[in-house]
BATOR-10956 format. One record per residue (C-alpha): residue in three letters; residue number from 1; z, y, x. Coordinates in steps of 0.001 Angstrom, whole numbers, plus 500000, padded with zeros to 6 digits. Layout:
> ALA;NUM;Z;Y;X
...
This chain:
> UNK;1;647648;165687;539028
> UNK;2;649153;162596;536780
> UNK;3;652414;161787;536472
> UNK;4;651893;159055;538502
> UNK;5;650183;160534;541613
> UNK;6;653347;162969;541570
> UNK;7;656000;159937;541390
> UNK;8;654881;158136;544290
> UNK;9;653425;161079;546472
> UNK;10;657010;162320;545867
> UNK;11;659053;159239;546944
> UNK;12;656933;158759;550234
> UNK;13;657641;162675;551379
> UNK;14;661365;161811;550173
> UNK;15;661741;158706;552072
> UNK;16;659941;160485;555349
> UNK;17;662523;163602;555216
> UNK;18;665294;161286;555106
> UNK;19;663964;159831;558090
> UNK;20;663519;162962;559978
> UNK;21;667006;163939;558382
> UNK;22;668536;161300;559935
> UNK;23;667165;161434;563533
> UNK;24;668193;164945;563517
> UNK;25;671924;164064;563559
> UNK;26;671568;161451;566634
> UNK;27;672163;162149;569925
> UNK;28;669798;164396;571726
> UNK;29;668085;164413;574952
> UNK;30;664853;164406;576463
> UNK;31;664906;160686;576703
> UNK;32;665915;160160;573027
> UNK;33;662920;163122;572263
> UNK;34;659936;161416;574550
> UNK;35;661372;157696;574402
> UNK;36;663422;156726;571642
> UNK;37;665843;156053;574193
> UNK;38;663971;152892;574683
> UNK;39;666162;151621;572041
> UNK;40;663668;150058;569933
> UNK;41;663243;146127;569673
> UNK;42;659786;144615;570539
> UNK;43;659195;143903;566666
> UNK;44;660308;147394;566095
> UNK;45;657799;149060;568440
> UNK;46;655274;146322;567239
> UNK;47;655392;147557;564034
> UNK;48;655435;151246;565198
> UNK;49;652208;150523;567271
> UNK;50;650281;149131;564638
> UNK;51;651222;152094;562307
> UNK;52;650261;154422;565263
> UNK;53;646555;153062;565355
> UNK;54;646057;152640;561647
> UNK;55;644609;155707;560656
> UNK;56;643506;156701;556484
> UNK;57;639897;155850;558379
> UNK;58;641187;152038;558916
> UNK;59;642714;151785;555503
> UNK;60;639463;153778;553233
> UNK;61;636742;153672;555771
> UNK;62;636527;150244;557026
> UNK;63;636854;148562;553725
> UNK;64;634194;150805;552369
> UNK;65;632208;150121;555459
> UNK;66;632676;146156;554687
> UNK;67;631572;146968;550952
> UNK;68;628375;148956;551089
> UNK;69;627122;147251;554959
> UNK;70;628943;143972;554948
> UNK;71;628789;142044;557565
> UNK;72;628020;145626;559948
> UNK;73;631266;146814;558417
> UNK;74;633084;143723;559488
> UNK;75;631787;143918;562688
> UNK;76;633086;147592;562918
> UNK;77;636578;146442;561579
> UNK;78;636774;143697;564357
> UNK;79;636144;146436;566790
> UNK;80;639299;147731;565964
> UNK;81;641656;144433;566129
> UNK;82;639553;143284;569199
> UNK;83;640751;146666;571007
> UNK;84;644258;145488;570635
> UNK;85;643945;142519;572490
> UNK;86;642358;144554;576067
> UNK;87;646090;146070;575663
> UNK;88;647090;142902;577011
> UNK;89;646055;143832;580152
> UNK;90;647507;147606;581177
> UNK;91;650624;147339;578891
> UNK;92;653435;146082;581547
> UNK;93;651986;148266;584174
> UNK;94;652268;151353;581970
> UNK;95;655827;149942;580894
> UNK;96;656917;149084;584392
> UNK;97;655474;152836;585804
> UNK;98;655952;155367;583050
> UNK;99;658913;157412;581543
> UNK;100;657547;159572;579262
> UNK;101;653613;159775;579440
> UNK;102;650849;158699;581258
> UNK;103;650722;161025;583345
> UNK;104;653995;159945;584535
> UNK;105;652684;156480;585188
> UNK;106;649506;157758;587572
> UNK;107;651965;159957;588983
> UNK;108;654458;157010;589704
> UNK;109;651522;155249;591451
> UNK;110;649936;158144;593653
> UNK;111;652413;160888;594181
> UNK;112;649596;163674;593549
> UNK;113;650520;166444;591516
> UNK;114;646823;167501;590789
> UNK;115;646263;163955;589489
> UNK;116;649304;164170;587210
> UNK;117;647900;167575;586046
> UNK;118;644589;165971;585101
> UNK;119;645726;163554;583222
> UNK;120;648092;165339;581218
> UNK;121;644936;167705;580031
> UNK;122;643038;164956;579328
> UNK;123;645785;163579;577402
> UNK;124;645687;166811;575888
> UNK;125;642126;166998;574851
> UNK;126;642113;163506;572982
> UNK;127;645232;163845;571199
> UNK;128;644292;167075;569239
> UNK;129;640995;166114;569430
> UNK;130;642051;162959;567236
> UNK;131;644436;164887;565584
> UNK;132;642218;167878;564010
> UNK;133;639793;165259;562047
> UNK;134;643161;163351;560514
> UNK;135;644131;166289;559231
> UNK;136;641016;167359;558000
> UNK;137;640542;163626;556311
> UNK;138;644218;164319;555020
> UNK;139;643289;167545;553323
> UNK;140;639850;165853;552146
> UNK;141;641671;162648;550830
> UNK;142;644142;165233;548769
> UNK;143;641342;167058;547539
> UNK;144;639303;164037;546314
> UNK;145;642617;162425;544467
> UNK;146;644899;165339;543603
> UNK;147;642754;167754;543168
> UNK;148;644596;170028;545721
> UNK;149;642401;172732;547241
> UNK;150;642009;171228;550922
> UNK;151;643305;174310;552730
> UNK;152;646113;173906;550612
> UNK;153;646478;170375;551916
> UNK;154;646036;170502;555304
> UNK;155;648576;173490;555574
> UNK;156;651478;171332;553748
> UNK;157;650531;168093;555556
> UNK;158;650753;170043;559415
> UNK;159;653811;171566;558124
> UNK;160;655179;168267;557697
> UNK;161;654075;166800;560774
> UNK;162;655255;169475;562665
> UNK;163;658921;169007;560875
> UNK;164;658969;165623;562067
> UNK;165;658481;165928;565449
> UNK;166;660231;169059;566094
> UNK;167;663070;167267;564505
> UNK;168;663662;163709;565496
> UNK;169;661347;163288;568227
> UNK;170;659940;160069;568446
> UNK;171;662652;158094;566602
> UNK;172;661512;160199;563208
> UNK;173;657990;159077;564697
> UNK;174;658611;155767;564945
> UNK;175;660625;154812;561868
> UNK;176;658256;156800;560551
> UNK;177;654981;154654;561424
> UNK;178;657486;151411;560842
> UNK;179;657776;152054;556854
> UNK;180;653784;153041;557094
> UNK;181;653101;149456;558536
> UNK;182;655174;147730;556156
> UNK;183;654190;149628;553128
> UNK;184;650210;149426;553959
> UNK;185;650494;145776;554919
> UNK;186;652089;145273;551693
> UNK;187;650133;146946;549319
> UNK;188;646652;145727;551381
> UNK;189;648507;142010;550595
> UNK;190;649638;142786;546542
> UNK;191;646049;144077;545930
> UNK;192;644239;140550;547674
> UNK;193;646842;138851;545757
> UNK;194;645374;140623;542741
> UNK;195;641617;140005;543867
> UNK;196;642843;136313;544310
> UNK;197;644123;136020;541097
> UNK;198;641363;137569;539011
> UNK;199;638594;135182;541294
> UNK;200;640690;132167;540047
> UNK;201;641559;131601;543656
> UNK;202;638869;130740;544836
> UNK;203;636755;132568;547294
> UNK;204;633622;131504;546903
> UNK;205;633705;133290;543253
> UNK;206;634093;136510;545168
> UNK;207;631763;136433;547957
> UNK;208;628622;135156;544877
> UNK;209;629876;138611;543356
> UNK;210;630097;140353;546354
> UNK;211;626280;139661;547441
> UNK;212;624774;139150;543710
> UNK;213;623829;143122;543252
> UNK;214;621439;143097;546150
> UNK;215;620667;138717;546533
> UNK;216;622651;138674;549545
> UNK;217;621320;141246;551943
> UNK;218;625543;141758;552270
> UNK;219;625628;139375;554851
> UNK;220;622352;139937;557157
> UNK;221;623025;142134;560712
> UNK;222;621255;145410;561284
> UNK;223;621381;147682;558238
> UNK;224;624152;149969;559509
> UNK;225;622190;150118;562816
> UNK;226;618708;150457;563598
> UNK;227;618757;148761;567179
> UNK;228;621327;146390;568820
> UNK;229;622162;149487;571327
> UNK;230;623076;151378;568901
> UNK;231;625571;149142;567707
> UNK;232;626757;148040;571125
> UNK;233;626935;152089;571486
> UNK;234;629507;152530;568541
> UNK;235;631080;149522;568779
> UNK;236;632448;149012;572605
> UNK;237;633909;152652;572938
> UNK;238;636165;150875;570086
> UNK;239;636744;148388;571628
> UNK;240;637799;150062;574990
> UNK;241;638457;153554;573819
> UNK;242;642067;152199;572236
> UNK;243;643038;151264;575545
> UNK;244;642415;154509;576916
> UNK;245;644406;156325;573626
> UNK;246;647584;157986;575205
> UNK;247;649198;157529;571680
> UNK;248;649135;154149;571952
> UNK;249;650212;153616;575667
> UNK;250;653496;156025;575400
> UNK;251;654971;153118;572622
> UNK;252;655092;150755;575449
> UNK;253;657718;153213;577016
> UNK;254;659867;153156;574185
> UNK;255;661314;149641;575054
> UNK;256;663103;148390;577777
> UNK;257;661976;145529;580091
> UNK;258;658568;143448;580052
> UNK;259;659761;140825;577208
> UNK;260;659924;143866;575100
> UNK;261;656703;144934;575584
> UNK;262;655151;141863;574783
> UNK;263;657130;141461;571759
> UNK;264;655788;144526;570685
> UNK;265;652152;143309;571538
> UNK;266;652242;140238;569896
> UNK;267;653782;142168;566726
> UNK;268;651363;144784;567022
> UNK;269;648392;141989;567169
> UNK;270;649647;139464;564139
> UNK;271;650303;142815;561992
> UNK;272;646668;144479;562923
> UNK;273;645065;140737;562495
> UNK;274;646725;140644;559109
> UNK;275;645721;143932;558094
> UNK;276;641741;143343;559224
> UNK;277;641791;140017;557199
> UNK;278;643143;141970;554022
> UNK;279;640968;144331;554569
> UNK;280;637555;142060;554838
> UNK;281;638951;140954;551368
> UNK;282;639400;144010;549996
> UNK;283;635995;145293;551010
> UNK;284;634108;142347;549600
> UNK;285;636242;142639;546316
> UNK;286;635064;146397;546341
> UNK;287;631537;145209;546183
> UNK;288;632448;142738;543564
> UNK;289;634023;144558;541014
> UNK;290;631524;147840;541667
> UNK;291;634269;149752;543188
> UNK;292;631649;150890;545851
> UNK;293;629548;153376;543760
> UNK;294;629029;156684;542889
> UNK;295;632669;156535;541784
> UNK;296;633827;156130;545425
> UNK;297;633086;159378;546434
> UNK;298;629406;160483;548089
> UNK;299;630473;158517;552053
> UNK;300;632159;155742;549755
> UNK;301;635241;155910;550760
> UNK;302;637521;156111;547877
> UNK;303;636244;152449;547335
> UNK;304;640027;151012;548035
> UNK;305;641243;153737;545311
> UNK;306;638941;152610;542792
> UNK;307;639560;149246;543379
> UNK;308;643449;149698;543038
> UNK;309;642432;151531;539800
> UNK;310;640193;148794;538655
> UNK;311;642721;145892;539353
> UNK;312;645975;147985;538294
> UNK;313;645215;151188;536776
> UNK;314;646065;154387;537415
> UNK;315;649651;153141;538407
> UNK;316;648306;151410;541457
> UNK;317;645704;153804;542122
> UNK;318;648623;156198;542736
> UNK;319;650870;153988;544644
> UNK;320;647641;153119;546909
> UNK;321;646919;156662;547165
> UNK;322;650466;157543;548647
> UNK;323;650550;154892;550722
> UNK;324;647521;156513;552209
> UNK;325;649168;159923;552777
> UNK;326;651874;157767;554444
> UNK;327;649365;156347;556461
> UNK;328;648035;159363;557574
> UNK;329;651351;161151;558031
> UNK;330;652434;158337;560528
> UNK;331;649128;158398;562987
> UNK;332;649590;162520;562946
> UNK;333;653137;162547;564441
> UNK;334;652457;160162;566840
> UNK;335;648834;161843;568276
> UNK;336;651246;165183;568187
> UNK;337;654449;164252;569899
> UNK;338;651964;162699;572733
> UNK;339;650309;166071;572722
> UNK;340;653693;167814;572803
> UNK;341;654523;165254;575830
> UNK;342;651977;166597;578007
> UNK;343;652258;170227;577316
> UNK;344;655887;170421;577220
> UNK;345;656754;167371;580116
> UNK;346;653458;167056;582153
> UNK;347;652315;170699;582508
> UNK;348;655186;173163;582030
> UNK;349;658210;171115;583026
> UNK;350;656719;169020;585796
> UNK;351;653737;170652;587017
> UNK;352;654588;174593;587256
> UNK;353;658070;174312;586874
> UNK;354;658154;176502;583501
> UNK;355;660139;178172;582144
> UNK;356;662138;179496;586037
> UNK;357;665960;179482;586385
> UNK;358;668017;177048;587055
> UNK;359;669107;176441;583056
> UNK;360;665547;175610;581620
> UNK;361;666330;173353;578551
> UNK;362;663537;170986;578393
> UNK;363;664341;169607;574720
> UNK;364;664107;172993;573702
> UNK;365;660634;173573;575661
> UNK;366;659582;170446;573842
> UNK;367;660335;171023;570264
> UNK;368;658621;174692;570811
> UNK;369;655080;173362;572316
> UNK;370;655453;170790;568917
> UNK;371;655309;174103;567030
> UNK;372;653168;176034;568625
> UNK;373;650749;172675;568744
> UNK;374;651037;171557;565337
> UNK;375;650075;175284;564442
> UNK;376;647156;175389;566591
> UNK;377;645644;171579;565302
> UNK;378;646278;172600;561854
> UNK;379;644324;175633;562303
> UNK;380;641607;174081;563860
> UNK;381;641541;171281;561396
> UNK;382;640489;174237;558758
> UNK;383;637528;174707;560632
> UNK;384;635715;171651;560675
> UNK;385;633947;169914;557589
> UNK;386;632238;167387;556631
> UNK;387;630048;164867;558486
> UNK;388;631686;166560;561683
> UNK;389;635007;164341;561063
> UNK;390;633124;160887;561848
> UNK;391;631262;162370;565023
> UNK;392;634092;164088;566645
> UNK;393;636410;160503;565882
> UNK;394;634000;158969;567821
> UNK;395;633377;161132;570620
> UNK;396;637522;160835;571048
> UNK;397;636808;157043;571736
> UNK;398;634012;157641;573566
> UNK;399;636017;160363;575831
> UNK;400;639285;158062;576214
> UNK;401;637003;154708;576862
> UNK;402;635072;156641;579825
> UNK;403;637818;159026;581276
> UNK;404;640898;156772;580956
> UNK;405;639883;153127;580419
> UNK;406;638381;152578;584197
> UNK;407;640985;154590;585838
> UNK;408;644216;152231;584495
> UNK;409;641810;148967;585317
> UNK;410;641016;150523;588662
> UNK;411;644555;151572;589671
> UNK;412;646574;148163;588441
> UNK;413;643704;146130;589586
> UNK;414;642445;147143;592481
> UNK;415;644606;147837;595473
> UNK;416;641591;149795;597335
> UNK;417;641870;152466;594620
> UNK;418;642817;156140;595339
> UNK;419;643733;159369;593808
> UNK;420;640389;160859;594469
> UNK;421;638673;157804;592603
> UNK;422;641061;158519;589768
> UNK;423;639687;161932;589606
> UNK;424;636474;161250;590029
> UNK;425;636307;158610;587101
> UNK;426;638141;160896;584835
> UNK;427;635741;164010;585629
> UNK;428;632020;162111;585885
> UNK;429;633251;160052;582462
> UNK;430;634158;163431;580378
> UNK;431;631328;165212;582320
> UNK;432;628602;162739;580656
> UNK;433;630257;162875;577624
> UNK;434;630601;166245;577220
> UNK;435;627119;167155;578443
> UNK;436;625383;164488;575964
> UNK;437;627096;166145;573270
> UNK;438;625849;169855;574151
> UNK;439;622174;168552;575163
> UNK;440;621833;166043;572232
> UNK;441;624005;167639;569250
> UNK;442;625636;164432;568869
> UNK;443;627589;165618;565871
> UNK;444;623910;166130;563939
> UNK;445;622197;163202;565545
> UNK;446;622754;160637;562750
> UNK;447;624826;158041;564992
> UNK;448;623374;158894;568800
> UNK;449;626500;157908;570815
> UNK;450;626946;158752;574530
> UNK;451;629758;155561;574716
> UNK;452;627733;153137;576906
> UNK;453;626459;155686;579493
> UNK;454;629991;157640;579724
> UNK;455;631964;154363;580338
> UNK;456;629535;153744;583115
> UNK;457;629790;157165;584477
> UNK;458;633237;156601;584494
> UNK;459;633823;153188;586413
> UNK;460;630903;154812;588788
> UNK;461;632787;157874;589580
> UNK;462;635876;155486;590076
> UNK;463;634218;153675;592688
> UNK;464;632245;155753;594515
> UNK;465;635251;158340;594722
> UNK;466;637395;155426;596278
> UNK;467;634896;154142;598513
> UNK;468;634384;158227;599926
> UNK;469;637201;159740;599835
> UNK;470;639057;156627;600676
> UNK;471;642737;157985;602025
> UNK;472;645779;155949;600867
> UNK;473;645701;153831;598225
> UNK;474;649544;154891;597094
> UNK;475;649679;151724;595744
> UNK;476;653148;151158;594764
> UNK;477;654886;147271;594792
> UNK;478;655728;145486;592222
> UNK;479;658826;146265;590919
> UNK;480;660747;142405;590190
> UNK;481;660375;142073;586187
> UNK;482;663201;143694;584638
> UNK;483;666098;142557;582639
> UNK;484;665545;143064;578715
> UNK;485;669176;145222;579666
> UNK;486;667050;147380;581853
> UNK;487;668015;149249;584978
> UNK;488;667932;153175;584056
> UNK;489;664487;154774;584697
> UNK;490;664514;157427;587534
> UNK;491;661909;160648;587299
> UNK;492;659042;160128;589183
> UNK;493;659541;162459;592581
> UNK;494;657048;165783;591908
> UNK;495;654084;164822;593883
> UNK;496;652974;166323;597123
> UNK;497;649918;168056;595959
């Protein structure tokens, strides 16, 4: 490892431990573990959003993606920021209904304890589910740069994601993904700076390099997909599958009253807008200056490094490459303190009343099931290899478009709505998903997605599980729009089963 990989990787683990350090000697509670106290400002929780959703795939992947399948790849990044903007539409409810998880805002609305129960193992299943390949990209990425062995890797970063949460809850989380956003946007900016200045300004100069090595076929549709369904098949659950991401919907309960929340949407959009813009440049400067070769690693995706290293030198390359690791570091603890939320909250607290007595400590029971959960994801993440790590991040969007994506719509949308409907779209949505990916192999089939037919399944089971089983609605009133001084937040009342 150089000198310089060691400075920077270094300061970032320095800087994050101070952070944890620090939330440590606050003031805790439940609320302060799950919520942040709902202390944190809308640009605050902006900021922590968009360093949530930014994974080391955003940052690497999608600007290799733009470099070696243009304008595919920039499709495939406006996927991403295009998700952001369906937020719009379930963020207050999920504010204005939830305490801690999602399952708490369902639970708010129905008052049925097997719902809650559902959705907190659902909201299980995608968080490690997204969790195990960022580790295993982690431990790849630290391979490819340090030359740490990967097991190595994914050990110390778990370790470290398991400190965090265990420690300072989701203040260390979001401070946390607040220095990743600013750092990333930052050094994505200084390197298009960079680009800009060694183009003479002038962007025409770098898309003619860009498409020179192959006379333009950069810019024509269709070679990253061999049919428009198959595109339409990766591309929506993107689009819809970060509405359905239970990492992303908990932020929205870490501020208090509806100006807050869309504060921290309009932060969370202008930073993730930024970031997609630097990164189309960034891509397109990759195939300019050759930074999308063999040298990128054999899936290309070390293109950003070798760019860094072609602009700056090694001295960039390394402060690129642990602003990556920071990157990574801040969408771990968030996927595993939502995890930890619906063990810990949803299914042992709440739902079976576990541990008995009448002193159960439930900040105690939380930090515990972060253990025991970081253990178990960073085990699992040793397992899986390779090509595996793109098909199984899909399949989480796929799974979290089709099982929680119609069910919010239905149930803030539609007053007709029920619990059973809920159920329904959650089970027939993860039924087709999982049963496309044990029929088809989906992980081997070279880009077969199940996304379009499992969202359908989905909004079908919501429907036709409403229309016959209709019961009560449980449709709660709206609450008047609270104060940005907000009223405190009673539990939800256990439901009636």
């Amino acid at each position: 490892m150089a000198a310089d990989d060691l400075l920077f990787l270094l300061t970032v683990l320095a800087g994050t431990l101070m952070i944890s350090y620090w939330s440590a000697r606050s003031r805790h509670d439940t609320d302060r573990f799950y919520a942040a106290s709902r202390g944190l400002t809308g640009v605050q929780n902006g900021l922590a959003i968009s360093g949530d959703f930014i994974s080391a795939a955003s940052f690497l992947g999608v600007s290799s993606t733009v470099a070696r399948w243009g304008f595919d790849g920039f499709l495939y990044g406006a996927s991403f920021f295009a998700s952001y903007l369906l937020l719009w539409t379930v963020a207050e409810s999920v504010h204005r209904l939830g305490r801690y998880t999602l399952a708490d805002a369902l639970d708010s609305h129905f008052r049925r304890s097997w719902l809650r129960f559902a959705t907190a193992v659902n909201t299980l299943i995608i968080s490690v589910a997204y969790l195990i390949p960022q580790l295993v990209a982690a431990g790849e990425l630290a391979q490819s740069l340090l030359g740490w062995p990967r097991t190595w890797a994914v050990w110390w970063i778990g370790l470290l994601m398991t400190l965090y949460v265990a420690v300072g809850g989701m203040v260390s989380t979001s401070w946390v993904q607040i220095v990743k956003s600013v750092l990333l946007l930052s050094t994505a900016a200084l390197m298009a700076l960079i680009v800009g200045a060694r183009t003479g300004w002038n962007p025409a100069h770098l898309w003619r390099a860009a498409v020179a090595p192959d006379g333009g076929a950069l810019l024509a549709p269709g070679r990253l997909y061999d049919t428009a369904w198959a595109s339409l098949s990766v591309n929506v659950p993107l689009v819809l599958g970060t509405m359905g991401m239970p990492h992303i919907l908990v932020r929205f309960l870490t501020v208090r009253g509806p100006t807050e929340v869309r504060r921290s949407l309009t932060t969370a959009t202008s930073a993730l807008g930024l970031f997609y813009l630097l990164v189309l440049v960034l891509g397109f400067a990759a195939a300019a200056f050759g930074a999308s070769g063999a040298s990128a690693g054999s899936d290309g995706s070390l293109a950003v490094i070798v760019l860094a290293r072609r602009l700056g030198g090694p001295f960039l390359a390394a402060f690129v490459s642990a602003v990556a690791f920071a990157t990574v570091l801040a969408v771990v603890t968030g996927l595993l303190i939502t995890a930890t939320g619906a063990l810990a909250h949803d299914l042992l607290h709440r739902t079976f009343a576990w541990p008995p007595g009448d002193h159960r400590d439930p900040l105690t029971l939380a930090r515990v099931c972060a253990v025991l959960l970081g253990l178990v994801a960073t085990m699992a993440a040793l397992l899986v290899h390779g090509p595996s790590i793109t098909a199984l991040v899909s399949l989480v969007f796929v799974w979290a478009a089709a099982t929680n994506v119609p069910v919010l719509l239905c149930t803030f949308y539609w007053r007709r709505f029920t619990a059973a409907g809920a159920l329904a779209g959650m089970a027939s949505g993860a039924g087709v998903t999982a049963g496309w990916l044990l029929l088809h192999a989906c992980a081997k089939a070279g880009g077969v997605s199940p996304g379009l037919w499992a969202i359908g399944a989905g909004a079908a089971g919501c429907l036709a599980g409403s229309l016959l089983w209709p019961g009560r609605s449980h449709a709660q009133p709206e609450r008047e729009p609270q104060a940005d001084a907000a009223k405190p937040y009673p539990t939800p009342p256990v439901g009636d089963g």
